[in-house]
Structures are given as structure tokens and as C-alpha cells.
N, C-alpha and C positions, 0 to 999 in steps of 0.2 A: 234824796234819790229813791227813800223805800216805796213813797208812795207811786209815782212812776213805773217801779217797775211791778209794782202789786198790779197797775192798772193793764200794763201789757201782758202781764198774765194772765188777766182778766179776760182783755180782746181775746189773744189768742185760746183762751178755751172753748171762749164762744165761737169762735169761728170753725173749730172744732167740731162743735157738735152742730151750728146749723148745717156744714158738710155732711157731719154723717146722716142726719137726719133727712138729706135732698136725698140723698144714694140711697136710704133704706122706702123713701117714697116712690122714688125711678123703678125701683125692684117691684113696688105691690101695684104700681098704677098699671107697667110694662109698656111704659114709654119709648120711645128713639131712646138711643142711648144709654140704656139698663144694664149699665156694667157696673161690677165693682173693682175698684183696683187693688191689686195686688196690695199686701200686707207692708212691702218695702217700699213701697211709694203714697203711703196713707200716711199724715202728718199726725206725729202722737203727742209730741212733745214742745215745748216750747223755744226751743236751739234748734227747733229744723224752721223756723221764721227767722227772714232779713227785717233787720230794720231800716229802711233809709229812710234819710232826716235831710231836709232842704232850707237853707237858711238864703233868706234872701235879702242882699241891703243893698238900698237906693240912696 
């Protein structure tokens, strides 16, 4: 199971920083939409991601 969860830690840090990295671009370009969000609504950590899982048998 470690290597699974090493990998979801993984995704979710990437996904992580290519967010912050769009928002810190939205701010220099000064696009539609050049907000930042609030510090309690900015994903830090990896328990603020759901997992779902879809198993499908035919």
C-alpha cells in the first residue's frame, strides 16, 4: 500500500504547486480573474483531497 500512497502524495503536491503557480501568473499577467484566494480556502495539505475510486464489473 506504501507505494500508492507515496504516489498520491505525489499528485497531490503537484497539483499543488501547478495551482499556485496559475494564480501567481493570473497576478503578473493581470488577467480576468486575478484573484487570490483566501489563505482558508487554498489547498495545503494532503487530507484537504477526496479520493474516489470507481470500480466497474461487467
Amino acid at each position: 500500500m506504501e507505494p500508492y500512497s507515496k504516489l498520491l502524495r505525489t499528485a497531490a503536491r503537484e497539483i499543488v504547486q501547478i495551482h499556485q503557480k496559475r494564480d501567481a501568473q493570473r497576478l503578473i499577467t493581470g488577467g480576468r480573474g486575478a484573484m487570490l484566494l483566501p489563505l482558508d480556502f487554498q489547498v495545503k495539505e494532503l487530507e484537504q483531497f477526496e479520493l474516489i475510486t470507481w470500480l466497474i464489473v461487467r
